[in-house]
LUMFISE-175511 format. One record per residue: residue number from 1; y, z, x of N, C-alpha, C in turn; residue in three letters. Coordinates in steps of 0.001 Angstrom, whole numbers, plus 500000, padded with zeros to 6 digits. Example, Ala and Ser with C-alpha at 12.3 -4.5 7.8 and 13.67 -1.06 7.14 Angstrom:
2
+-----+--------+--------+--------+--------+--------+--------+--------+--------+--------+-----+
!   n !     nY !     nZ !     nX !    caY !    caZ !    caX !     cY !     cZ !     cX ! res !
+-----+--------+--------+--------+--------+--------+--------+--------+--------+--------+-----+
!   1 ! 494310 ! 507800 ! 513190 ! 495500 ! 507800 ! 512300 ! 496700 ! 507800 ! 513200 ! ALA !
!   2 ! 497750 ! 507080 ! 512850 ! 498940 ! 507140 ! 513670 ! 500030 ! 507870 ! 512900 ! SER !
+-----+--------+--------+--------+--------+--------+--------+--------+--------+--------+-----+
This chain:
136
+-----+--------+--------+--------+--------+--------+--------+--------+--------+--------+-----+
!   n !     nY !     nZ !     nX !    caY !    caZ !    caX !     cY !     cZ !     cX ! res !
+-----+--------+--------+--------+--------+--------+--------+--------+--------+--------+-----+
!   1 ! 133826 ! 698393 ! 696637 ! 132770 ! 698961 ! 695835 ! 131553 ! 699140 ! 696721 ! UNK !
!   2 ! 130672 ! 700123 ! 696617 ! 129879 ! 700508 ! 697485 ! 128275 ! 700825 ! 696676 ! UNK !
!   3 ! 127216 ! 701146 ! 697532 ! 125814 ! 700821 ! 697261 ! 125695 ! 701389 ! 695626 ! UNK !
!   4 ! 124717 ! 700937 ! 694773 ! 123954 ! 701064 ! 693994 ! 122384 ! 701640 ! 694254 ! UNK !
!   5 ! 122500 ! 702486 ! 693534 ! 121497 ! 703026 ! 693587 ! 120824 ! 703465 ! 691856 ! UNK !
!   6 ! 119217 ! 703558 ! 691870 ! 118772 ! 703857 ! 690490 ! 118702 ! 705602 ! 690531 ! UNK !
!   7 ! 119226 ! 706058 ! 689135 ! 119273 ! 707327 ! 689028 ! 118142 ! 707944 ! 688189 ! UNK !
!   8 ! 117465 ! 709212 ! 688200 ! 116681 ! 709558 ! 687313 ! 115479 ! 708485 ! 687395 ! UNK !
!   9 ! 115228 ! 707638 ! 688343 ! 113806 ! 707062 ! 688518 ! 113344 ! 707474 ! 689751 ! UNK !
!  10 ! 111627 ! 708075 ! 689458 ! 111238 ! 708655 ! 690502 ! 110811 ! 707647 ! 691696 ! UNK !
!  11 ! 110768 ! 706047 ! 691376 ! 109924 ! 705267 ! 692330 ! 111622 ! 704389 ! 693346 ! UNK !
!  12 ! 112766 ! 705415 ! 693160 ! 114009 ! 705165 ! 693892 ! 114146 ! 705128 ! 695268 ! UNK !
!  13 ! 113967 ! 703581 ! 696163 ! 113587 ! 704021 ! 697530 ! 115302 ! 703550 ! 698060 ! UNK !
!  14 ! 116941 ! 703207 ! 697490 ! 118138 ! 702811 ! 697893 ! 118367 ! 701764 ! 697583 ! UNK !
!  15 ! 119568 ! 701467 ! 698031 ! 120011 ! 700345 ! 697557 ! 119899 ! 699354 ! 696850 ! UNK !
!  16 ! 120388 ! 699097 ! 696071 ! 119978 ! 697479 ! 695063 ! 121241 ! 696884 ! 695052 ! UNK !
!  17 ! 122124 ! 697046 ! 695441 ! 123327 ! 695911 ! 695484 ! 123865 ! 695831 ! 696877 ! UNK !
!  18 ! 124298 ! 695031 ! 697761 ! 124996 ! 694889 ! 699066 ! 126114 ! 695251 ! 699003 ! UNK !
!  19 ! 126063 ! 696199 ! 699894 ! 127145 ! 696934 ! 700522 ! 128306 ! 696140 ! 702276 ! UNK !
!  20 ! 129454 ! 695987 ! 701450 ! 130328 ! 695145 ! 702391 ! 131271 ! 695836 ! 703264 ! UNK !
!  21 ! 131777 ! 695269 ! 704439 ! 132235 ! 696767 ! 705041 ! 134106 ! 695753 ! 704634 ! UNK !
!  22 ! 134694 ! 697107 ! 704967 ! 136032 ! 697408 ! 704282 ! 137325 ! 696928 ! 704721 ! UNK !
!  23 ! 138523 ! 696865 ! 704413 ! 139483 ! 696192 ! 705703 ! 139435 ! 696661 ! 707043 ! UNK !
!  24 ! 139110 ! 698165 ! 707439 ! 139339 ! 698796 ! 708685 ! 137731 ! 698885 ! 709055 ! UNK !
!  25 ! 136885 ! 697894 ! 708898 ! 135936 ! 697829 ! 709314 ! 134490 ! 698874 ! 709336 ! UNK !
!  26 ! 134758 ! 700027 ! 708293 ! 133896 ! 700887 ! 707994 ! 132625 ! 700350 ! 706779 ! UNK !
!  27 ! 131331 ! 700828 ! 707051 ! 130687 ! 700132 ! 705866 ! 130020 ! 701098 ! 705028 ! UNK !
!  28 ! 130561 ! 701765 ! 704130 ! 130393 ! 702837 ! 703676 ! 129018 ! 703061 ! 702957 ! UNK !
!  29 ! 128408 ! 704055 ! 703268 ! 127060 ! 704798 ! 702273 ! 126750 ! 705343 ! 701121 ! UNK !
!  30 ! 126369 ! 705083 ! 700165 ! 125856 ! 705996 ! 699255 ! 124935 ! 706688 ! 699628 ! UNK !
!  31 ! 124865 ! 707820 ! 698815 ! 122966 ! 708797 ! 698713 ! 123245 ! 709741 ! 697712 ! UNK !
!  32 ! 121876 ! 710489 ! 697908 ! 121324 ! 711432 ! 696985 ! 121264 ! 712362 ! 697313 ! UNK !
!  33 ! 121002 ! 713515 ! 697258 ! 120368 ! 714640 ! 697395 ! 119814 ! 715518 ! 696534 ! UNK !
!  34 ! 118333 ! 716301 ! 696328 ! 117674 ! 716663 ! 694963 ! 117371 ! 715838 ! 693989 ! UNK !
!  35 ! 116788 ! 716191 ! 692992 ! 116229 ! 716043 ! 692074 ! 117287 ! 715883 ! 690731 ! UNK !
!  36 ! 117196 ! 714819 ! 690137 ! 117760 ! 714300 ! 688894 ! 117093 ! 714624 ! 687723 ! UNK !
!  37 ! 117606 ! 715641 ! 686910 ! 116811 ! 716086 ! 685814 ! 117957 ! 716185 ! 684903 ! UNK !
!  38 ! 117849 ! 716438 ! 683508 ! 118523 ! 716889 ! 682224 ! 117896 ! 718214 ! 682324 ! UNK !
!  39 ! 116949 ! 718572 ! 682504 ! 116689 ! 720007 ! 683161 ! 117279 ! 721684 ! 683606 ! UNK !
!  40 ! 117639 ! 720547 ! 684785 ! 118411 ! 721736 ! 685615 ! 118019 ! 721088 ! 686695 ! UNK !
!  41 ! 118914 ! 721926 ! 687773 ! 118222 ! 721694 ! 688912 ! 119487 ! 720991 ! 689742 ! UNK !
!  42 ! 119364 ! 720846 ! 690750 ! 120711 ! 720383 ! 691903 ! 120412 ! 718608 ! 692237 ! UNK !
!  43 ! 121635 ! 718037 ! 691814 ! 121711 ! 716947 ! 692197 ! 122769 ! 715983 ! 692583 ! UNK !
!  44 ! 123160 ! 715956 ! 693941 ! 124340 ! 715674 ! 694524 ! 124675 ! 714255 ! 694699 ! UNK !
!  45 ! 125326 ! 713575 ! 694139 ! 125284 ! 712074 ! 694876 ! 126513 ! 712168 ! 696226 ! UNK !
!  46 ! 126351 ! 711295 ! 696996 ! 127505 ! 711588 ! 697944 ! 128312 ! 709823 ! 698384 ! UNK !
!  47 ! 128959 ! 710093 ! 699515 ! 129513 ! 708583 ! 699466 ! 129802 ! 709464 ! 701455 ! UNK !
!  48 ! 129705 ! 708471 ! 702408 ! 129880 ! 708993 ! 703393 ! 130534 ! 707115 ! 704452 ! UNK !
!  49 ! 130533 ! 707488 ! 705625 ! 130919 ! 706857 ! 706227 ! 132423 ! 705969 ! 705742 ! UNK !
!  50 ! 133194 ! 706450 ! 704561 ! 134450 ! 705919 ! 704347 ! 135566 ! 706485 ! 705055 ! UNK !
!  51 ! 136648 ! 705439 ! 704878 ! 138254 ! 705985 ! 705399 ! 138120 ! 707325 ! 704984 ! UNK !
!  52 ! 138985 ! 708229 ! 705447 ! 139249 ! 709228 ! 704978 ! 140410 ! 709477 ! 704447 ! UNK !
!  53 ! 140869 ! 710246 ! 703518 ! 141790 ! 710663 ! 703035 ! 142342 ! 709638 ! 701279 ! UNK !
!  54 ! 141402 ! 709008 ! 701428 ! 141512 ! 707770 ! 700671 ! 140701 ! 708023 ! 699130 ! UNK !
!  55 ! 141470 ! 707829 ! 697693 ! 140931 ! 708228 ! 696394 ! 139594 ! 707614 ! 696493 ! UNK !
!  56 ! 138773 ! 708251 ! 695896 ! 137346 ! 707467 ! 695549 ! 136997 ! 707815 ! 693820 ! UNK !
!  57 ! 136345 ! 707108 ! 693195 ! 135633 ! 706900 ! 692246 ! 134536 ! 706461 ! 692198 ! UNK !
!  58 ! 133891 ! 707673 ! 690841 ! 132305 ! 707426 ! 691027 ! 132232 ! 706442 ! 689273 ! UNK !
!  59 ! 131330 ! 705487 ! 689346 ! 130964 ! 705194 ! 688140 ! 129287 ! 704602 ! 687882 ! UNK !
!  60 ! 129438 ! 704619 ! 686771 ! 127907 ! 705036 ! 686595 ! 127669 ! 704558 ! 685230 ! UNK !
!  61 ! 126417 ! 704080 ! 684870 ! 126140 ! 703388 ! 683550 ! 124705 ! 702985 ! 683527 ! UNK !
!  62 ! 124178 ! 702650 ! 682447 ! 122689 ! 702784 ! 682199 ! 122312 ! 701146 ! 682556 ! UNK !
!  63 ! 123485 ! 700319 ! 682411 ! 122964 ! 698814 ! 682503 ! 123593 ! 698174 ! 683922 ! UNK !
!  64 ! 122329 ! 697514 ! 684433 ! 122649 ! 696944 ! 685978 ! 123820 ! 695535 ! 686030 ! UNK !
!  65 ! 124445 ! 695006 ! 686510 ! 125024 ! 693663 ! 686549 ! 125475 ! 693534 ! 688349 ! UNK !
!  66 ! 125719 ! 692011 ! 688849 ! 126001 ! 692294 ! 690134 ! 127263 ! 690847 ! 689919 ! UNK !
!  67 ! 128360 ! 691429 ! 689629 ! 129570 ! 690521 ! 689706 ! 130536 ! 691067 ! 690688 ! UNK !
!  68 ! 130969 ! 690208 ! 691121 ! 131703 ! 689451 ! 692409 ! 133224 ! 690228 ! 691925 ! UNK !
!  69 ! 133498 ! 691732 ! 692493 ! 134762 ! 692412 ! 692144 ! 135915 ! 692634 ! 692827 ! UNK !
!  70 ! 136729 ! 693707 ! 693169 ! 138088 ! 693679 ! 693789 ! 137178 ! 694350 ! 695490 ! UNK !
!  71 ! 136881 ! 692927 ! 696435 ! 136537 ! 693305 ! 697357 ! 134966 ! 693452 ! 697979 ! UNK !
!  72 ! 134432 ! 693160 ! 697025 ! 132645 ! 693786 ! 697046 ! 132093 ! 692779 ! 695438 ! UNK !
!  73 ! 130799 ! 694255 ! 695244 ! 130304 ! 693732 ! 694288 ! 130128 ! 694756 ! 693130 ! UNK !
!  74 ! 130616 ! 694519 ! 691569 ! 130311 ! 695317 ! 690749 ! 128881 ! 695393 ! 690299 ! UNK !
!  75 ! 128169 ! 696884 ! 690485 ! 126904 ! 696486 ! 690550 ! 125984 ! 697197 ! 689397 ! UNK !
!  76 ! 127395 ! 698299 ! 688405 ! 127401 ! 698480 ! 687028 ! 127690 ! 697986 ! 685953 ! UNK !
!  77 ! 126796 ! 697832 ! 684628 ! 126783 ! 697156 ! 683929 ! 127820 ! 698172 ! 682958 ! UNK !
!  78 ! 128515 ! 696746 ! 681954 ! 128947 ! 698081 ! 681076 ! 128044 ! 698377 ! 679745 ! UNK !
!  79 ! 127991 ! 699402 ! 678959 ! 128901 ! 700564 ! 679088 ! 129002 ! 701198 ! 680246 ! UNK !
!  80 ! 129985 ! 701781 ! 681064 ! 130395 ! 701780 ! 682314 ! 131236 ! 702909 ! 682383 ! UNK !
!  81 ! 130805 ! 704630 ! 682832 ! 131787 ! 705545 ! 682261 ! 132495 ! 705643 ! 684317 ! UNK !
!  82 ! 134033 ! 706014 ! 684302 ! 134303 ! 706526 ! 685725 ! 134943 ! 707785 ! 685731 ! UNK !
!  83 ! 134852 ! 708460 ! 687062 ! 134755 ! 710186 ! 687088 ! 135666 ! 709775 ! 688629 ! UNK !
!  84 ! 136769 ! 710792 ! 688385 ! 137614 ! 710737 ! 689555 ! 138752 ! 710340 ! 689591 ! UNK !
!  85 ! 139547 ! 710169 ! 690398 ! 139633 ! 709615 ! 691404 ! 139646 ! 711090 ! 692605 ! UNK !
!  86 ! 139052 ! 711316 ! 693377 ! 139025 ! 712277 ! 694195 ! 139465 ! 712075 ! 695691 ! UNK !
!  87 ! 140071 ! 712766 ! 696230 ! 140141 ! 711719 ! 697992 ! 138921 ! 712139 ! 699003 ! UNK !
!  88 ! 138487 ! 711275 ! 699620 ! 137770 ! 711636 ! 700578 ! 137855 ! 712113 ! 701868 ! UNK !
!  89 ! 137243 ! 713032 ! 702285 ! 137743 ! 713833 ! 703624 ! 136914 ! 713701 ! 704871 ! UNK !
!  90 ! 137612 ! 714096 ! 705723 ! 136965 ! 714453 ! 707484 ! 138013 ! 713167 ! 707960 ! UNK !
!  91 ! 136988 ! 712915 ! 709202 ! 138359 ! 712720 ! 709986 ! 137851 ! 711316 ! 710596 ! UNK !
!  92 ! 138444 ! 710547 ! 712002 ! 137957 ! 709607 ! 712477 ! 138101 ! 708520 ! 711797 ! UNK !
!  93 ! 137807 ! 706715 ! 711876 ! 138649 ! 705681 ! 711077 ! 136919 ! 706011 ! 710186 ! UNK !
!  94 ! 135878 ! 705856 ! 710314 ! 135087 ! 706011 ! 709176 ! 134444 ! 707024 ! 708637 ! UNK !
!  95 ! 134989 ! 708513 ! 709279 ! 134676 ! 709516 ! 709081 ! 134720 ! 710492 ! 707244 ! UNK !
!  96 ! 135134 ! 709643 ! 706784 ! 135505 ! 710239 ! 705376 ! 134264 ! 710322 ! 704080 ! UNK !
!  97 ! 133995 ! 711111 ! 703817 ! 133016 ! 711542 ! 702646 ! 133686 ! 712516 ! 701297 ! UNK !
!  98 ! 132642 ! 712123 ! 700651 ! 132566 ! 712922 ! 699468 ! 131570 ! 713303 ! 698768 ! UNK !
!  99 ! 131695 ! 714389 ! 697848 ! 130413 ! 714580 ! 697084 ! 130204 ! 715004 ! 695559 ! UNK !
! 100 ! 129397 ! 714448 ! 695052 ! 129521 ! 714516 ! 693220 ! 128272 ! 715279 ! 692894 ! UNK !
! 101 ! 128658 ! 716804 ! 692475 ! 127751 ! 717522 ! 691768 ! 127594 ! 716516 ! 690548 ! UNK !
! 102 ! 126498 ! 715720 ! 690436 ! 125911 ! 715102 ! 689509 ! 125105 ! 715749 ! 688046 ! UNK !
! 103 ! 124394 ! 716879 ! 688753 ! 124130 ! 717901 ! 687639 ! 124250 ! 718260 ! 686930 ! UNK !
! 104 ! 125659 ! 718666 ! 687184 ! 126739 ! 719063 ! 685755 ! 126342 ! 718431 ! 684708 ! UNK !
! 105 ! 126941 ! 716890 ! 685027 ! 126944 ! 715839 ! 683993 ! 125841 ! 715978 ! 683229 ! UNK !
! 106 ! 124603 ! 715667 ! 683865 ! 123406 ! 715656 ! 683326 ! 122780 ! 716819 ! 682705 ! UNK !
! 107 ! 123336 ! 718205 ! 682763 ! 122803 ! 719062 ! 682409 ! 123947 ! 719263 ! 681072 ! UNK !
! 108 ! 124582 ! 718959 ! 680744 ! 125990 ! 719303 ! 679723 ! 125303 ! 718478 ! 678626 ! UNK !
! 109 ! 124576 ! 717496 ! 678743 ! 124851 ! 716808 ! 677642 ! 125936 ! 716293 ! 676765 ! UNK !
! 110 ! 126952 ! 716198 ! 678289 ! 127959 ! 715464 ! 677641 ! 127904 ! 713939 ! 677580 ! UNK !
! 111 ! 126888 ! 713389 ! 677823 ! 127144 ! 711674 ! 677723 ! 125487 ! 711149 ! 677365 ! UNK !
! 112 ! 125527 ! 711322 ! 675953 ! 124109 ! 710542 ! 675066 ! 123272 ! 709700 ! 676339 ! UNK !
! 113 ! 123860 ! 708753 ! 677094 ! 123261 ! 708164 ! 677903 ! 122424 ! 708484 ! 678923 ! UNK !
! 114 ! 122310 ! 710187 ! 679021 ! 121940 ! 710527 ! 680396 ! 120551 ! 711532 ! 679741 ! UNK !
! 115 ! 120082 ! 711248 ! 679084 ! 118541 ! 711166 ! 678382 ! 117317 ! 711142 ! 679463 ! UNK !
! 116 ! 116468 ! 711843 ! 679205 ! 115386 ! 712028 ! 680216 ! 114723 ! 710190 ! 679883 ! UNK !
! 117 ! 114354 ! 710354 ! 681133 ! 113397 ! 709116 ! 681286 ! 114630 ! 707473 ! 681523 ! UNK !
! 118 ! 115521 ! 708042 ! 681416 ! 116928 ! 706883 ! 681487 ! 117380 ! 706537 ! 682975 ! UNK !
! 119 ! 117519 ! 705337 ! 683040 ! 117645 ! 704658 ! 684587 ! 119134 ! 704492 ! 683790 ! UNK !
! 120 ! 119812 ! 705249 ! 685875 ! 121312 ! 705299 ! 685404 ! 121737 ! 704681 ! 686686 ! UNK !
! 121 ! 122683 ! 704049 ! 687201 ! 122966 ! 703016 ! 688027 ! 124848 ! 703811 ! 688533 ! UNK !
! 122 ! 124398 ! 703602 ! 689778 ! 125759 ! 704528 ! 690158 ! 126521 ! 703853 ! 691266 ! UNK !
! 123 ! 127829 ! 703758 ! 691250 ! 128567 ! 703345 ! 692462 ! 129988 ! 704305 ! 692501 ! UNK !
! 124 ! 129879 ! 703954 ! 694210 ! 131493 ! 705379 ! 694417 ! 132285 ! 703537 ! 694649 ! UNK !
! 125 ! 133677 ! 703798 ! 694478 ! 134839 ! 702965 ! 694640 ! 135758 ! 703713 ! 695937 ! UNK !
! 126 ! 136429 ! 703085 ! 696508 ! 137502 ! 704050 ! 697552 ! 138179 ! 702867 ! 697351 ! UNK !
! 127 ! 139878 ! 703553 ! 697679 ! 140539 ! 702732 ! 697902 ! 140526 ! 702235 ! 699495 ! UNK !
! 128 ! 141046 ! 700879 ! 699662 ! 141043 ! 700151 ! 700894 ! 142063 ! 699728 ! 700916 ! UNK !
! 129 ! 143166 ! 700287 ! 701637 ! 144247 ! 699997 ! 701624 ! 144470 ! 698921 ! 702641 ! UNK !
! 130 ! 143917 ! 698806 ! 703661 ! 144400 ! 697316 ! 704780 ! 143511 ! 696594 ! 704085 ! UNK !
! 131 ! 142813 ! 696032 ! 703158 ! 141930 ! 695286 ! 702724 ! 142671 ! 694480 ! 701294 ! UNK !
! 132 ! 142321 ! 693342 ! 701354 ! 142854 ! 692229 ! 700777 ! 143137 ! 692704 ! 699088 ! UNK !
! 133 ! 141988 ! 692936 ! 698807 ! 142014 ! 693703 ! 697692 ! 142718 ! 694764 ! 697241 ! UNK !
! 134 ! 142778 ! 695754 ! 698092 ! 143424 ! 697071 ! 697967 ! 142228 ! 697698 ! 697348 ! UNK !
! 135 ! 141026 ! 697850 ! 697080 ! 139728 ! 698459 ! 695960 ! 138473 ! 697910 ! 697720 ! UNK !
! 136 ! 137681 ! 699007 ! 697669 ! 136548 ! 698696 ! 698203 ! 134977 ! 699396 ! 697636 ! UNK !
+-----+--------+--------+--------+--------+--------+--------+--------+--------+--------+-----+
């Protein structure tokens, strides 16, 4: 499980949960890119420095928690929605990324929760296959 970050708050300077590196020794990134609105407007979350080729999942939820999960730390509270499993690409042992048009979501009004002025809490998952867990 990988960084936490606050969504839709403008005073968002990274991380709020520790990020652990993986069986093959990669320590993977979250980020942002743009502006988080119900609006409109472009807003990418991404996941970078992972294995490549490897499923990832994004999940995301309005309430924070930091429990001790398969490998890392769960750093979403539930209600707790997940989007994916997608594989991540490029090349090299930590070369693998991905990226989540976030926008969509937020502009559809498909999930009551994603309300202007709402702190939304996000983590990508990859699988870790040499890792004890098999989940990173």
């Amino acid at each position: 499980m990988r960084d936490l970050f606050t969504l839709l708050d403008p005073n968002w300077t990274g991380a709020i949960c520790q990020t652990l590196p993986d069986g093959t020794g990669c320590t993977a990134v979250m980020g942002a890119a743009g502006v988080p609105s119900v609006s409109g407007g472009n807003f990418t979350l991404t996941l970078d420095d992972a294995p490549p080729t490897q499923p990832a999942l994004l999940v995301y939820g309005t309430n924070p928690t930091k429990a001790q999960g398969r490998g890392g730390y769960l750093c979403v509270g539930s209600p707790k929605t997940r989007l994916g499993p997608w594989p991540t690409v490029g090349g090299g042992a930590c070369g693998g990324r991905f990226s989540v048009d976030f926008s969509q979501l937020l502009t559809s009004g498909a999930d009551p929760a994603l309300q202007p002025g709402a702190t939304v809490r996000a983590q990508f998952w990859y699988r870790d296959a040499t890792g004890a867990s098999g989940w990173s």
